[in-house]
C-alpha positions in Angstrom: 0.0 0.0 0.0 1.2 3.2 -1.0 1.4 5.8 1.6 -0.8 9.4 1.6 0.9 12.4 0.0 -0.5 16.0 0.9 0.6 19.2 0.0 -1.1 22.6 -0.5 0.1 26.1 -2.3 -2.0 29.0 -3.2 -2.1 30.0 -7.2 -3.7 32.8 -8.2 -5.7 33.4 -4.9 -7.0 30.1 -5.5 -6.0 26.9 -2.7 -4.5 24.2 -4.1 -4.0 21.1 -2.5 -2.7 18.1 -4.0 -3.1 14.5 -2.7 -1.2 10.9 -3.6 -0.9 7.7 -3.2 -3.4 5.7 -1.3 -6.6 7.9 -0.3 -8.5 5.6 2.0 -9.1 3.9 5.1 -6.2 3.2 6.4 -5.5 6.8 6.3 -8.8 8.6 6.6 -8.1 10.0 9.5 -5.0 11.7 8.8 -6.3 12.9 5.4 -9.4 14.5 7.2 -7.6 15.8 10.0 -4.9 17.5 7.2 -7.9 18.7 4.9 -10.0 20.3 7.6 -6.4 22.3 8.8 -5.9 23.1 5.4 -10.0 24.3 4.6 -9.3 26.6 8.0 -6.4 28.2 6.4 -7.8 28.7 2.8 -9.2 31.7 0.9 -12.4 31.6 -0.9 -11.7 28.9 -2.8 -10.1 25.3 -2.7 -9.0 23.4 -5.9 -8.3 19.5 -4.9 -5.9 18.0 -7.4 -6.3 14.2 -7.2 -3.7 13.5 -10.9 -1.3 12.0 -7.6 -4.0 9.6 -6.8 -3.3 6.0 -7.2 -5.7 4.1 -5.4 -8.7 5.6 -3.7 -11.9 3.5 -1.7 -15.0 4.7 -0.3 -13.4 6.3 2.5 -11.5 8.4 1.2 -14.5 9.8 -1.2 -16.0 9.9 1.9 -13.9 12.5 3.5 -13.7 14.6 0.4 -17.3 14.8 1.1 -16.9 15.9 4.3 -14.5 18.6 3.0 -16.9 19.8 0.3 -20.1 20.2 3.2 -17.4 22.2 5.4 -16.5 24.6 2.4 -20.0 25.2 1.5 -20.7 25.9 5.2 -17.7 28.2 5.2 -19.0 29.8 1.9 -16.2 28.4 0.0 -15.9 26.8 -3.4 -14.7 23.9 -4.1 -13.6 21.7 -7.4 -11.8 18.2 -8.0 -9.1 19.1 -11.2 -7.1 16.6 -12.6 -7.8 13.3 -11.7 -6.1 10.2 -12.2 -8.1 7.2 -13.3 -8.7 5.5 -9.9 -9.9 8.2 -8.6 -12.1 8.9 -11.2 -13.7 5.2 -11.3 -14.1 5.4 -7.6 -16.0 8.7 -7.8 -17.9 7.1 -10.7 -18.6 4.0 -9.6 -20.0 5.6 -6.1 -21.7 8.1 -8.2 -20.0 10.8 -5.8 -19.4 13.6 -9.0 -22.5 15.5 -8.2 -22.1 15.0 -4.5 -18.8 16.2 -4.2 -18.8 19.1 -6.4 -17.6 20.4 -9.7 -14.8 18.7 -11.8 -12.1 19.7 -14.0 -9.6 17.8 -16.5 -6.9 20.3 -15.3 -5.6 22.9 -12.7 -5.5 25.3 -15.1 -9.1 24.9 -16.5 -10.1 25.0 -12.6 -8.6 27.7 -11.4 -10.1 29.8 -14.4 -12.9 28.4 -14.2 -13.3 29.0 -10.5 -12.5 32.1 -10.2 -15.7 33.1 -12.1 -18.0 30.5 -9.7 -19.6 31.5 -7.0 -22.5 29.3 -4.4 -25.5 29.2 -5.2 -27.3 32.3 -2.8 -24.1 32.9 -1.2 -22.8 36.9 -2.0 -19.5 36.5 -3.7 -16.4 37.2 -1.5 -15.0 40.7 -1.4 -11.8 41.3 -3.1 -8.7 42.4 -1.2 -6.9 45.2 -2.6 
């Protein structure tokens, strides 16, 4: 079993962070005690960039659930970009797309995309000069 990367950088006022390896649960509670620090410390919106992914079970979609009600509590947008095939037939195969949130074949495409989105009833977020 491949072990859980993490790792998170801002791009464009947009928060990226990046997971690997094995996103399940053996490791759920790590990963949901990481992304919950890591939703805390982000701006207004959080791009999860699952391309590292190389295994992923219903655990692990479970948390990145969790993450997406916690954002949406917090007014905050968030968007799966780029990612890899398991993680993709996982999401699929739970049919988790539409519960999770938006999707994106890139980090690019997402954070353009993004930065035009904004929640449904929820006032956009004030921009910082």
């Amino acid at each position: 079993m491949q072990r859980l990367k993490f790792s998170t950088e801002v791009v464009n006022k947009s928060w990226i962070i990046r997971l690997g390896g094995f996103v399940g649960a053996a490791n759920a509670g790590s990963l949901r005690e990481k992304l919950m620090r890591a939703a805390d410390a982000s701006g207004s919106v959080v791009l999860l960039d699952l391309s590292g992914v190389r295994e992923m079970d219903s655990a692990g979609v479970a948390v990145l659930i969790e993450l997406h009600q916690r954002l949406r509590r917090d007014h905050k947008l968030m968007a799966l970009v780029a990612e890899s095939e398991s993680a993709r037939q996982v999401l699929e195969l739970l049919r988790a797309h539409d519960v999770v949130c938006d999707v994106f074949s890139t980090l690019e495409e997402g954070i353009k995309k993004t930065s035009k989105l904004r929640v449904a009833g929820i006032p956009p977020t004030p921009s910082k000069s």
